[in-house]
N, C-alpha and C positions, 0 to 999 in steps of 0.2 A: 237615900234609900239603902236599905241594909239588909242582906240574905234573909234576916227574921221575916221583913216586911212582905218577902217574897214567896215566903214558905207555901200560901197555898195558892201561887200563881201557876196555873198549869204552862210549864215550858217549853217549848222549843227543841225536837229529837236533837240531842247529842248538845242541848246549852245546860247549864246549871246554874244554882242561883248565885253564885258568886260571880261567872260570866256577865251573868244579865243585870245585875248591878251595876259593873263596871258598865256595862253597852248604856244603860238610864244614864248614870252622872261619873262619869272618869273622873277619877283623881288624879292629881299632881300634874296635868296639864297645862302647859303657857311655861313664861321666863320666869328662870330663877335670878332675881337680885345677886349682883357679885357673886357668880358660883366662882367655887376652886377651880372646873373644868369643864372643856363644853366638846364633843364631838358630836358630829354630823356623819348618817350615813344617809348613799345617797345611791339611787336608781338610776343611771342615766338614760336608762333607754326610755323609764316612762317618768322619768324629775322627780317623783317619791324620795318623800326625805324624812328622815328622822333627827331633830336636835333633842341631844341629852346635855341634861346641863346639873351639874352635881357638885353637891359643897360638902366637902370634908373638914372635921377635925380629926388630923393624924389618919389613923387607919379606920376612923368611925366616918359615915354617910348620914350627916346631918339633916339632908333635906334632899331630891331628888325631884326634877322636873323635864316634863318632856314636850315638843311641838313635833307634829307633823303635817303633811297634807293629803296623808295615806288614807287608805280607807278605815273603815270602822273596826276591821278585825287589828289593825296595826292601833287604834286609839285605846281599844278595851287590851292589848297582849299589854301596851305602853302603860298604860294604867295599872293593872296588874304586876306587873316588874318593880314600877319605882313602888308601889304600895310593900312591897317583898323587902327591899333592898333600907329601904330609910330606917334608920336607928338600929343598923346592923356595920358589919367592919367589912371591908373590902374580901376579903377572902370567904366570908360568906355568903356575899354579893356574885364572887364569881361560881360559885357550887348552885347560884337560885337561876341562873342560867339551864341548866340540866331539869332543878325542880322545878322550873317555868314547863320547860318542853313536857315532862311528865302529867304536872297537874293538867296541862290544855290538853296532851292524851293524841288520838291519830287526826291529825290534822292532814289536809288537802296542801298539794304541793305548793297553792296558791299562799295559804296561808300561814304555813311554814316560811314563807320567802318574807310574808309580813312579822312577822317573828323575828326572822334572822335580822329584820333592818334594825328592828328594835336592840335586841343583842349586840349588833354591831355599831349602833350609835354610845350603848355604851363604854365598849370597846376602846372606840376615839375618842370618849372624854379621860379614858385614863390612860389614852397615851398620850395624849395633850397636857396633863398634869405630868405626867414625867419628862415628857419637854419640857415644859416652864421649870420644875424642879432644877431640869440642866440648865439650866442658864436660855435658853430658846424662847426667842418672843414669837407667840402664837395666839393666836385670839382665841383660833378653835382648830380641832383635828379633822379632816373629814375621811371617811375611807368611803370607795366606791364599792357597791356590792357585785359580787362574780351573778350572781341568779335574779331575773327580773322576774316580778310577777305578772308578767305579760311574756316572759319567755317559751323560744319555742321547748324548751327543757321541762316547762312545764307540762301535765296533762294526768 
């Protein structure tokens, strides 16, 4: 399904059709075969988690794949990100962080927190690649996140 195909779907106050795409059929979702790197971010208060798993040539992002068991807004941010990020160079990658947060626009604290996990599983796949680079046997990175979207911080 493709924003064309959406064009004269009446939407959803504050969705657009490139959101509503992604919410129909996510891309780059499930494992990537022998990625270069794999981080995990992780919620502990409510187990939400994000695996990023990313295969590099050099400073290029050859392929990008994500798993979680978040909700939907963490499936479509997750989808949207690796769809931004693949056949671009890491330093691009980390500037599509910033135009992630812009293009999704004022988001709910809730779903800022589902955003962040996203960002931040990518995060741990390329500190996990720079362990492995040092000589560090690691399977994968995980980082835990400060903000739960079940927290009382939220509201």
């Amino acid at each position: 399904m493709t924003e064309e195909d959406l064009k004269d779907v009446e939407l959803p106050d504050g969705m657009n059709a490139e959101t509503l795409s992604h919410l129909m059929e996510p891309r780059n979702y499930g494992k990537l075969d022998k990625p270069s790197c794999i981080g995990v971010a992780l919620d502990e208060k409510t187990k939400e988690y994000v695996i990023f798993y990313g295969l590099l040539d050099g400073e290029m992002i050859k392929d990008a794949k994500f798993a979680t068991n978040g909700c939907q807004d963490t499936v479509v941010i997750g989808s949207m990100f690796t769809d931004m990020i693949i056949n671009n160079n890491l330093d691009y990658a980390h500037g599509a962080i910033a135009k992630m947060n812009e293009k999704l626009g004022s988001m709910s604290a809730q779903q800022q927190v589902c955003a962040d996990i996203v960002f931040s599983s990518f995060i741990a796949s390329l500190q996990n690649l720079e362990n492995l680079q040092n000589g560090e046997e690691e399977e994968l990175h995980v980082l835990k996140m400060k903000d739960s979207c079940e927290g009382e911080n939220l509201g």
